[in-house]
N, C-alpha and C positions, 0 to 999 in steps of 0.2 A: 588621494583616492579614498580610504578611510573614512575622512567626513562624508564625502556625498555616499557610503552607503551608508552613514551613519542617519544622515538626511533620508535615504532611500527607508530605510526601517522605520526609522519613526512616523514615516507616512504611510506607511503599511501596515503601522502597528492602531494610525489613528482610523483606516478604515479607508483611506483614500483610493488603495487600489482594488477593494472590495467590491464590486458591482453590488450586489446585495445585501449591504451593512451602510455604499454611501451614494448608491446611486450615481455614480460613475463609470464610465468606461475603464477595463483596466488598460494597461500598459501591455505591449507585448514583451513575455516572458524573458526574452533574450534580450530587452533591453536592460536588466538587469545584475547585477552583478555580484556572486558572493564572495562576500568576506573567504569562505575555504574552498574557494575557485579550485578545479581541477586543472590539470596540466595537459599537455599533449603524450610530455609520459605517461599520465594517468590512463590516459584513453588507450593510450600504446598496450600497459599492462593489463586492464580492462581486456582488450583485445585479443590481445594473447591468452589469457585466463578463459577466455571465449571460444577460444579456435574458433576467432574471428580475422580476416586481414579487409583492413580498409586501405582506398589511397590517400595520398594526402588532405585534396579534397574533403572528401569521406569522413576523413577523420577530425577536420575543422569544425564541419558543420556539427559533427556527433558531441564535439564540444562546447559548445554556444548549448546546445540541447540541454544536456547532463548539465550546464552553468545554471542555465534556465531553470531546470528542473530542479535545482535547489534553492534557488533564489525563490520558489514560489515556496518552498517546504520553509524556509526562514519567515516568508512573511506570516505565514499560515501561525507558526511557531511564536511570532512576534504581539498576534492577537489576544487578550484577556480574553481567556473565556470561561470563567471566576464565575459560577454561580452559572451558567446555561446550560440546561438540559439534555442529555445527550440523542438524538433523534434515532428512533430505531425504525425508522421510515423515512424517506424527503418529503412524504404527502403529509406528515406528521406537524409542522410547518406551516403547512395552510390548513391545516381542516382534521375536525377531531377522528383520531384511528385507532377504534379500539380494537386490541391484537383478539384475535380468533383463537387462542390456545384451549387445545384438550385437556381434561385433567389427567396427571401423572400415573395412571393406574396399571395394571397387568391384565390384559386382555387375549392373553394367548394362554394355553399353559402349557408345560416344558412338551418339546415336542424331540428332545434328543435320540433319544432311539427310534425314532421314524427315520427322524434325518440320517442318522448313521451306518442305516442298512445298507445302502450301496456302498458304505466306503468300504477301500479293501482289506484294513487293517485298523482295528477298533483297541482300546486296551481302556480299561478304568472311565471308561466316558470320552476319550481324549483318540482325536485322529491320530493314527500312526504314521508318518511321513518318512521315506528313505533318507539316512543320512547325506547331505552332501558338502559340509566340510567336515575335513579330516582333521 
């Protein structure tokens, strides 16, 4: 078992199940399998941590998922991605985006004591609030 995810990584690390790195179709998730596979107790304790209760059923399928769903975090993990640019948009990708930021300035000025007239209990600038642990 071992080898073939070891086989399953390396082709995930070459791009194979990458739709948009190798122009393939990927695999579905669940057909995959992690090396730090969950359990059914996992899902059990999972579950219980949840005040969740599944049935058996329920709780199979929930496992193949959660398998899945790290199987895809492994491949993801498995990629170089050594020197590529981090995207601070998806449209960033295809087509130049430049970000729209304001400059960092102070465009208000202090408006504290306006704000603090209704409150009921004011002291040093700082709202006053009823203790409520003892």
């Amino acid at each position: 078992m071992a080898g073939d995810n070891t086989a399953r990584l390396s082709l995930a690390a070459s791009g194979a199940f990458c739709p948009t790195l190798a122009g393939v179709a990927s695999p579905s998730i669940f057909d995959l399998i992690s090396p730090m596979a969950l359990t059914l107790a996992d899902v059990g304790r999972i579950a219980n941590l949840s005040r969740l209760e599944f049935s058996a059923d329920e709780s199979e399928a929930l496992l193949a998922q959660l398998n899945g769903f790290f199987g895809i975090v492994e491949q993801m993990s498995a990629v170089d991605t050594a020197g590529v640019e981090p995207l601070y948009t998806p449209l960033s990708a295809i087509q130049d985006v430049q970000l729209r930021l304001r400059d960092d300035a102070v465009t208000e000025s202090n408006q504290r004591e306006a704000n603090q007239r209704s409150a009921p209990a004011v002291e040093a600038g700082l709202f006053l609030v009823p203790k409520v642990i003892e």
